[in-house]
C-alpha positions as CSV (number, residue, x, y, z in Angstrom):
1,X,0.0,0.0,0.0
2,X,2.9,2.1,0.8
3,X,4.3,2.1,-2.6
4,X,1.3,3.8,-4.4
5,X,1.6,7.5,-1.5
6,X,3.8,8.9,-4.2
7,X,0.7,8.7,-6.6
8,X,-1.6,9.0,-4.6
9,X,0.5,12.8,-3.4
10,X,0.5,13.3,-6.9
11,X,-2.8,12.8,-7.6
12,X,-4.4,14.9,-4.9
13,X,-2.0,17.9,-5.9
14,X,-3.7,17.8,-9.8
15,X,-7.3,17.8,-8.0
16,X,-6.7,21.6,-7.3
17,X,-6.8,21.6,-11.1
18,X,-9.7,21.7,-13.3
19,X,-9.7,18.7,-15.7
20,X,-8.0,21.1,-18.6
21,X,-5.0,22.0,-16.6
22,X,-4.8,18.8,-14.9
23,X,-4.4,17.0,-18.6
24,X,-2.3,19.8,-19.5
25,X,0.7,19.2,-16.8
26,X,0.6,15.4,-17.3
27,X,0.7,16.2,-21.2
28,X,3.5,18.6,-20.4
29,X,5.3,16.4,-18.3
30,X,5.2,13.3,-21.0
31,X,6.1,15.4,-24.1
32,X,9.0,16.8,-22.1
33,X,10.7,13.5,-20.8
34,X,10.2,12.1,-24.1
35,X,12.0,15.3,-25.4
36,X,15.2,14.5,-23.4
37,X,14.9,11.0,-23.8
38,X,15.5,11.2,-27.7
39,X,17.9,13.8,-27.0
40,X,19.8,11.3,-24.4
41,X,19.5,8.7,-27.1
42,X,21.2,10.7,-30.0
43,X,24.3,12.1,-27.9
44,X,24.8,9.0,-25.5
45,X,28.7,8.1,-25.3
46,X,29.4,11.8,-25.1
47,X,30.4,14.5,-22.8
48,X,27.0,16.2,-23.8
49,X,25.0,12.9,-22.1
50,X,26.1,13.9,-18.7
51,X,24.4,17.8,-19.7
52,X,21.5,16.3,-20.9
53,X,21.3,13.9,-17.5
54,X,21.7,17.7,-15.2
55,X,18.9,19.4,-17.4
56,X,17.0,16.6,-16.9
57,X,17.1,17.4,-12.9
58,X,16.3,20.9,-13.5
59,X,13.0,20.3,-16.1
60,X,11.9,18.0,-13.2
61,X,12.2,20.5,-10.4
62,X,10.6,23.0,-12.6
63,X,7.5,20.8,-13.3
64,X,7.1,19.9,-9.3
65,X,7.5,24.0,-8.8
66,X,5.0,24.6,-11.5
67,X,2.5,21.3,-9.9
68,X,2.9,22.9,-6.3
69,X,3.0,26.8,-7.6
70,X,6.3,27.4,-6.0
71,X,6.7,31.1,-8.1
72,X,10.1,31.9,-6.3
73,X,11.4,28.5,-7.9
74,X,10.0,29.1,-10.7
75,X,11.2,32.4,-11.3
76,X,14.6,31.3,-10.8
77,X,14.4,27.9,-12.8
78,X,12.7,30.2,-15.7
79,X,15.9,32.5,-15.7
80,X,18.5,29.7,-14.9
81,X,17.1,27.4,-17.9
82,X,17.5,30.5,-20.3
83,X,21.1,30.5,-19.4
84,X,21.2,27.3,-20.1
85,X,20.0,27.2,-23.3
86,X,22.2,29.9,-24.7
87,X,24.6,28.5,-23.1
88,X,24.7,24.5,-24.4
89,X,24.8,25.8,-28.5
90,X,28.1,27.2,-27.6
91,X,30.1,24.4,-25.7
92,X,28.3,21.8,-27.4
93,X,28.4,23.0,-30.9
94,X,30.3,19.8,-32.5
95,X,28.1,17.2,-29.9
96,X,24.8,19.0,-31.8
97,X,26.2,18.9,-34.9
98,X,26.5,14.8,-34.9
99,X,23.1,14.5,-33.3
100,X,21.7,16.6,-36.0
101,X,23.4,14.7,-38.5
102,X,22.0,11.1,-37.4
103,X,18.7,12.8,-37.0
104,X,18.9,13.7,-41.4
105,X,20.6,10.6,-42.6
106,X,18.0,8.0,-39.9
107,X,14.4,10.0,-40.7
108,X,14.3,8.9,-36.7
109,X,15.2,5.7,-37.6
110,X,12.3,4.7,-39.6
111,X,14.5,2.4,-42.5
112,X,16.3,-0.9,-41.5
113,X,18.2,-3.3,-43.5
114,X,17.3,-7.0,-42.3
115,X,18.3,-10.7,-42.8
116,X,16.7,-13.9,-42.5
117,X,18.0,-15.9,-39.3
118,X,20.4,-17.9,-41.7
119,X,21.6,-14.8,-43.6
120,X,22.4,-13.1,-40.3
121,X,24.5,-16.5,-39.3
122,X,26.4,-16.0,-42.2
123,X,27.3,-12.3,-42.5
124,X,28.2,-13.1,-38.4
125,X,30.1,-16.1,-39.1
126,X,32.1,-14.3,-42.4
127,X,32.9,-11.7,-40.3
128,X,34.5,-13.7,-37.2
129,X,36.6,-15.7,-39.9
130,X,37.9,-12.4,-41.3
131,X,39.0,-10.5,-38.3
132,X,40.6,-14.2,-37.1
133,X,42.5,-14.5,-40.4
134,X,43.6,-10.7,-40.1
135,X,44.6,-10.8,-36.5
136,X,47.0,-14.0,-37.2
137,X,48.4,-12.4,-40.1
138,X,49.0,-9.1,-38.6
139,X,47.0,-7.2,-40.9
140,X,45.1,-3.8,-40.3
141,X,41.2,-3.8,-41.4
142,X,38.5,-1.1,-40.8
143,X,35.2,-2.8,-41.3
144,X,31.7,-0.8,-41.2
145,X,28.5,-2.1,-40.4
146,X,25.7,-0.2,-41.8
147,X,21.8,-0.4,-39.3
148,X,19.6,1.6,-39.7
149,X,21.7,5.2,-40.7
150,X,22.0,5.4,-44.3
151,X,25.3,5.4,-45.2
152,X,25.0,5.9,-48.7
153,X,27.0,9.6,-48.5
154,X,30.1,7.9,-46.6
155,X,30.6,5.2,-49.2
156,X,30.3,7.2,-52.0
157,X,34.1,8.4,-50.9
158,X,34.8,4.9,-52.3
159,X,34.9,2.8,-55.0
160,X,31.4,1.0,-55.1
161,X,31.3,-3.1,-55.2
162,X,27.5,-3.8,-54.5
163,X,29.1,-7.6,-53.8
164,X,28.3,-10.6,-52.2
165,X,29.8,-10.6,-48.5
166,X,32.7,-13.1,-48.0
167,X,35.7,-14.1,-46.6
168,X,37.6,-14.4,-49.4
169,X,36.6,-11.0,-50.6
170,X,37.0,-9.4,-47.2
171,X,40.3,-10.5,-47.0
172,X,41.2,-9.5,-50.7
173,X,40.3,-6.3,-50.1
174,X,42.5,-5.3,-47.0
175,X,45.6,-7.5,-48.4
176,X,48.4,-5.4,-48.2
177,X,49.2,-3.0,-51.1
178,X,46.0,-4.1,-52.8
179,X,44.6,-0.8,-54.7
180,X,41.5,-0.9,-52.0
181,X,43.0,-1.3,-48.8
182,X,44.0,1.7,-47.3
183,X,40.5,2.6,-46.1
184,X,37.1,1.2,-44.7
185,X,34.4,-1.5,-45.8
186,X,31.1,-0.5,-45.4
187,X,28.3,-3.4,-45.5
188,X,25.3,-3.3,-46.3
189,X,22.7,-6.7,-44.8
190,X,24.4,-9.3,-46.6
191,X,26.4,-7.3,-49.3
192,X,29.6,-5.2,-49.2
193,X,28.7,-1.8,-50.7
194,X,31.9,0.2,-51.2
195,X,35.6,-0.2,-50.3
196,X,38.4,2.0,-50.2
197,X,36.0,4.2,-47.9
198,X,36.8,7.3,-46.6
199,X,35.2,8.2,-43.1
200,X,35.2,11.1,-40.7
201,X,37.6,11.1,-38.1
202,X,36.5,11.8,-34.2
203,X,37.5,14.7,-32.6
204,X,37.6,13.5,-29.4
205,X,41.0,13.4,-27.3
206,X,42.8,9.5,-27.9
207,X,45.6,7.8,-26.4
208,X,49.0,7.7,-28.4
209,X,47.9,4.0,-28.7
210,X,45.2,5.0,-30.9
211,X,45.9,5.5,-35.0
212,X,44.0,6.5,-37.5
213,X,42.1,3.7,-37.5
214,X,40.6,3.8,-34.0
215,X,39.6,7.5,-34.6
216,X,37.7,6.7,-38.2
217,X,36.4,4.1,-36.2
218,X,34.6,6.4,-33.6
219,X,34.0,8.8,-36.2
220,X,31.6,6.9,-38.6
221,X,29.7,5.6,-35.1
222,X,29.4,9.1,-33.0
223,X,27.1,10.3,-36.7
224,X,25.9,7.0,-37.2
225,X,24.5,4.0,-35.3
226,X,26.8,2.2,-37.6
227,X,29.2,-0.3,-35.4
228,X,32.8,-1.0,-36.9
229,X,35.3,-3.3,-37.1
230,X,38.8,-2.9,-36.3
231,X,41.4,-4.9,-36.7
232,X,45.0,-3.0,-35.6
233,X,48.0,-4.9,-37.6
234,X,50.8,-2.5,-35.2
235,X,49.3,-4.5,-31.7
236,X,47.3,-7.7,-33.3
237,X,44.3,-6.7,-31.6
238,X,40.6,-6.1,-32.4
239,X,37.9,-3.4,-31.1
240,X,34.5,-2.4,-31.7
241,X,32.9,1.2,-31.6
242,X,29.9,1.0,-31.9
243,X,27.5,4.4,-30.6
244,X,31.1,6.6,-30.1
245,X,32.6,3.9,-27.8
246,X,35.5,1.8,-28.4
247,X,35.5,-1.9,-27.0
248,X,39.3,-2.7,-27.0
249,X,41.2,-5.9,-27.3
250,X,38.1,-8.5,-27.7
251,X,38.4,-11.9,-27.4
252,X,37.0,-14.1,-30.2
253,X,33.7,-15.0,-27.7
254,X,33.5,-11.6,-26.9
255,X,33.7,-10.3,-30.3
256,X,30.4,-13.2,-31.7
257,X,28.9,-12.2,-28.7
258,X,28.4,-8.3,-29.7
259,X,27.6,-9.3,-33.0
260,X,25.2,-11.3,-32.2
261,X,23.7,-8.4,-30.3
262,X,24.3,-5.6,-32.7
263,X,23.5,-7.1,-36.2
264,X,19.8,-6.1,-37.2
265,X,17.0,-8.6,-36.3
266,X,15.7,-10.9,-38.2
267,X,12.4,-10.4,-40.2
């Protein structure tokens, strides 16, 4: 019985309401979380989350000061979240930027690419054989995984292929001194698009550990929900970025593991 007081509080504060106002602050209150919840979802990974997380706080004391009629608090929420908004364009200029970005090349995420259970097993299992045969032979590989961001743009840096995923390809592509090989694969479902690719590179502060590679890698997936591949030929390791975070030095059950999460679902 305990657990519903909160509601119950909550409930007996929107009687002093009429019905209007009453469906006006639970309307106000939904349309804002969901607000900061896409906002939370599209800049994840970065500095900008933990903002996002603070002005979070501060929308929710505002809408208890506005529920209780607290007009001190309110006056001084109303002036401090002015600040904050001319504020966050400023110091979070390139953060904005990359959620924009996702936002134009997704439509919100309303196209997916997706594969059959045994097409999905396949691109998976391809993939694990590559980055094994690359790690033993100490050879560098960048390899992007398109979802649902359209990554037509980014491959067109490339030289298109529009071919079959495999192995043998795979491994053609990213053999030393071949004409393709010095830049990304991007794949598309069951098909690799474009090689050669060009991608963006992060500007976010890396180790000396980290090349070129690592920051293409976070790159493509802090504009994209893209995850990529990367296989470092200087320490014979493999990472994952996938959302603008880099997994570092997987195992091979750690690697099939994340694919198996992160490939698209089956129809």
């Amino acid at each position: 019985m305990n657990s519903f007081l909160p509601l119950r509080g909550f409930l007996s504060i929107l009687s002093d309401y009429t019905a209007l106002e009453a469906v006006l602050v639970v309307l106000d209150i939904l349309i804002v979380a969901t607000l900061l919840y896409i906002a939370f979802r599209f800049i994840r990974g970065t500095r900008a989350s933990r903002i996002v997380a603070g002005l979070a706080v501060v929308v929710l004391v505002a809408l208890v000061g506005r529920i209780l009629r607290l007009d001190t608090l309110n006056w001084l929420l109303t002036h401090l979240t002015t600040l904050i908004l001319v504020t966050i364009p400023v110091v979070f200029q390139q953060e904005l930027r990359r959620g924009l970005e996702r936002i134009g090349r997704t439509g919100l995420g309303l196209k997916s690419f997706k594969l059959s259970r045994r097409e999905r097993g396949q691109v998976i299992n391809e993939l694990l054989k590559t980055v094994r045969t690359l790690k033993a032979n100490n050879v560098g590989a960048l390899i992007v995984v398109q979802r649902q961001t359209g990554l037509g743009t980014i491959a067109e840096s490339g030289t298109r292929l529009d071919a079959a995923l495999s192995t043998e390809l795979l491994l053609n592509i990213f053999t030393p001194k071949a004409p393709l090989h010095d830049g990304a694969v991007v794949i598309q479902a069951n098909r690799v698009l474009a090689a050669g690719v060009l991608l963006p590179l992060s500007e976010e502060t890396f180790s000396y550990e980290h090349g070129t590679r690592h920051r293409a890698a976070m790159g493509i997936t802090e504009s994209s929900d893209a995850f990529v591949l990367v296989v470092s030929e200087e320490r014979g390791c493999v990472s994952l970025a996938v959302d603008g975070v880099l997994h570092e030095n997987l195992s091979a059950e750690e690697l099939e593991e994340r694919l198996q999460e992160l490939m698209p679902s089956t129809n």
